[in-house]
N, C-alpha and C positions, 0 to 999 in steps of 0.2 A: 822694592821687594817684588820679585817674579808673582804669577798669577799661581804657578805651581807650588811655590812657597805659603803662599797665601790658604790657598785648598788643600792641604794637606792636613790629614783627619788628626786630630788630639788624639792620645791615648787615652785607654776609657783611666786605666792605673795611671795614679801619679801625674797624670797631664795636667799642665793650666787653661782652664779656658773662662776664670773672670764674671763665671757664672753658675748657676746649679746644674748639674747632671740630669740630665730629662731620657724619657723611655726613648725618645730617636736617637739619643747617643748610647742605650745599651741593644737596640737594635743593629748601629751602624757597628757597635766590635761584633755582633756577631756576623754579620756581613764578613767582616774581616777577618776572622778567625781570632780573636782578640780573644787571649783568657783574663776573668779578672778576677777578683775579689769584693766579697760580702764579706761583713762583721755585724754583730748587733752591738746596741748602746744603747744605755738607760740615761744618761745624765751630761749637761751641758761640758763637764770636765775631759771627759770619756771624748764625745763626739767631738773635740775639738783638737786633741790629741789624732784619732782617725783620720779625721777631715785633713789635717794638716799632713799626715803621713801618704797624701792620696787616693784613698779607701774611696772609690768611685760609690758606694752606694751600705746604708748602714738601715740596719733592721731594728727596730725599736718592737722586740720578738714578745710572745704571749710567756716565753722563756721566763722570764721577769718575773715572773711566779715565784719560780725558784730560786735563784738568784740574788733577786733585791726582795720578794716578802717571803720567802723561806718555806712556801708549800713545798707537797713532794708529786705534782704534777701542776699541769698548765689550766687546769681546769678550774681553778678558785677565782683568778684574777679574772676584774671588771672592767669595763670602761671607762669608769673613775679612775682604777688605778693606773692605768695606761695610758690617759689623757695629757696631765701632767709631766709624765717621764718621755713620751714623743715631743712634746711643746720643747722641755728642756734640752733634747738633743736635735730639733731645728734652731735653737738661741744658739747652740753649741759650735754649729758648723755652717759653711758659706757656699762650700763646692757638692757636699754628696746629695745623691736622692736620697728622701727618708721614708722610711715604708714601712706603716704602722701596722702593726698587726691586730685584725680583728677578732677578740676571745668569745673563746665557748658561749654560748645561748646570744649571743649580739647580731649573729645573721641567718641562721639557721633555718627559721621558720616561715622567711617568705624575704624575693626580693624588696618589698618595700623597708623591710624593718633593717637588712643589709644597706640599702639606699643611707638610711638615718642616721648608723650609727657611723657609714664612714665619711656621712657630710661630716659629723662630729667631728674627726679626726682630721677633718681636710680645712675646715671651718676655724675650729676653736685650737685646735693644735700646731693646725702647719702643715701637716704633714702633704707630702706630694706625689704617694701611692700608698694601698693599702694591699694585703694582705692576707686571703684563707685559704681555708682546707675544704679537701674534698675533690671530685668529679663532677658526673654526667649528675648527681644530685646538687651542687648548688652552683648546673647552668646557668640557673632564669637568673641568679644574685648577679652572677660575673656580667649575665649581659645589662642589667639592668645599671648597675655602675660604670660598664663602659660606654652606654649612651647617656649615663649622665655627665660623662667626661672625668670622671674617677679611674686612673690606671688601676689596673689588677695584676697583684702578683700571686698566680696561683701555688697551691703546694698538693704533693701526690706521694706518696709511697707512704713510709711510716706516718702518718698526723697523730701528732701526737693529742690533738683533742677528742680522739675516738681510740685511745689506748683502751678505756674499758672493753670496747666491742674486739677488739684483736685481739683481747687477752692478755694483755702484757707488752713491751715494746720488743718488736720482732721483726726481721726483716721481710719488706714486704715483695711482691712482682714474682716470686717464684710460682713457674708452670703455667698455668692457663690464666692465673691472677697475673701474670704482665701481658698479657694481648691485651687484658681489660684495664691496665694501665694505661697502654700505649694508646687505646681507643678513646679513654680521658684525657690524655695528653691532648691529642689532634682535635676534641671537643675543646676544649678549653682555648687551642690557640682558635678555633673558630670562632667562638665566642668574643676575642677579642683579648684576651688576657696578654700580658707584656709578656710575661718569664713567667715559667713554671718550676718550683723546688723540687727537687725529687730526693726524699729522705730514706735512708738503709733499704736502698732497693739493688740488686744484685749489679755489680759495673757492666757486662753485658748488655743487661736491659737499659739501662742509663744509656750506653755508649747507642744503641737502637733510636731512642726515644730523642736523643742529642741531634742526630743525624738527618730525622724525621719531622724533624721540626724546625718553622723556620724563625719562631722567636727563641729567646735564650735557654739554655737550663741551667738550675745551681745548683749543683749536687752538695748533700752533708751526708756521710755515709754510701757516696754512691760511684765512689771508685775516681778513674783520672780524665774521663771522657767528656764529662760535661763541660757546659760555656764558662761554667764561673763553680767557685765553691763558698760557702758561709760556714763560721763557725759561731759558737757563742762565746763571746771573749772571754770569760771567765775561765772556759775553757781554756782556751789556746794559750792563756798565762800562767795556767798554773795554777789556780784558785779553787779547781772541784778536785774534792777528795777521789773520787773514782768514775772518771769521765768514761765515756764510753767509746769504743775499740775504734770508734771511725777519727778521732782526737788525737791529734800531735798539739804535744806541750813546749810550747816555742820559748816557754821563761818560768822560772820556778817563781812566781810573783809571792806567794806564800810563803815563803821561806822568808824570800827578802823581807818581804812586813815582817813576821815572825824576829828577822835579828835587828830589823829596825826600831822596831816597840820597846823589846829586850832591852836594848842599849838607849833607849829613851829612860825608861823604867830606872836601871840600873845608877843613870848620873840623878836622877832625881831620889833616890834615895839614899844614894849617897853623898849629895848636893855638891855635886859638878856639875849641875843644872839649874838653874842660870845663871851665865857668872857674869860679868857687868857689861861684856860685849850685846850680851841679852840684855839690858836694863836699861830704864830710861833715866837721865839724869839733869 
């Protein structure tokens, strides 16, 4: 096999390379201009499905709030409960990166207590990057985990762990709020951070902040310019009653449960279920 054979770079999507996805391979697609994909996953079942579809890298999101414990924001879930569901979706998968998200009050108050919780995560979970919110306020956390050797995946626009102070989820970076964006952004790759999310922030400003930077961006709600895009799979199947306008519904997964149960339900009450093909004898 030639030497040029040899070096030629894996796709960040769908490629094999026999190993985990690490931040040099989501740096080297964006060298490339490589667009890819994020998804989130709570559970071994999920992430293995992903993992095997190519999904170069899966978020084990503070999402999960809603989702899997049924609040009506991201603000209730713990450490606890996100410990276990990241563990379950590094059992799950062989190839993507996994990048835990750190919830409301677990970094906030100083880098040291940011340090802790995403040894946790890194320690007892698995997990192989972690995950917050915010700016030029939680510098000191991002540099402090990346000289711990903890990658950081920053996020910027909507955070959804500071909906109270925005007043509702709005989108954010318009007018003189996206210079001070853009000026988080370039802090934050200073600081060291891998990728930063940029959530319902105007595609413009995205397409700006994309261009400006030279690690990746993942846009949700920020138009078609960014390096990579995330959704919440629940989303993207079908599963939220009323997703929010930045979501394309790729399968009516709802339904299908919905006629599947139905037609489970229906032979068991009428016992066309089990019939001896079912049975042990």
């Amino acid at each position: 096999m030639s030497s040029s054979v040899t070096s030629r770079p894996t796709a960040l999507y769908g490629g094999q390379t026999g190993r985990r996805i690490t931040v040099r391979d989501i740096a080297a697609a964006k060298e490339r201009g490589e667009k890819w994909p994020m998804v989130t996953a709570y559970d071994a079942m999920t992430a293995r499905v992903f993992d095997e579809a190519g999904i170069p890298v899966l978020l084990v999101g503070d999402s999960a709030a809603m989702v899997v414990y049924g609040y009506d924001s991201t603000l209730p879930v713990s450490v606890d409960d996100l410990m276990p569901l990241t563990a379950a979706v590094v059992r799950g998968s062989s190839r993507a990166l996994v990048v835990a998200d750190l919830p409301f009050g677990s970094y906030q108050s100083s880098p040291q207590q940011a340090l802790e919780t995403a040894a946790r995560f890194m320690k007892e979970a698995g997990a192989h990057a972690v995950k917050l919110e915010g700016g030029r306020r939680v510098l000191p956390q991002v540099e402090a985990l990346v000289s711990a050797g903890i990658p950081v995946m920053a996020h910027l626009g909507l955070t959804p762990q500071s909906v109270n102070a925005f007043g509702g989820y709005r989108v954010q970076g318009r007018g003189q709020s996206g210079d001070e964006l853009m000026a988080d952004a370039k802090d934050l790759e200073y600081a060291g951070a891998f990728s930063v999310v940029l959530e319902c922030v105007p595609s413009d400003l995205a397409e700006r902040v994309t261009t400006s930077l030279s690690i990746p961006t993942i846009g949700i709600g920020a138009g078609p310019a960014t390096d990579a895009q995330v959704l919440v799979w629940q989303d993207l199947m079908g599963l939220t009653a009323h997703p929010a306008k930045f979501v394309k519904k790729y399968f009516d997964l709802a339904g299908e449960m919905d006629r599947a149960v139905r037609a489970y339900a229906d032979e068991v009450t009428s016992g066309a279920f089990p019939t001896t093909e079912h049975s042990y004898h």
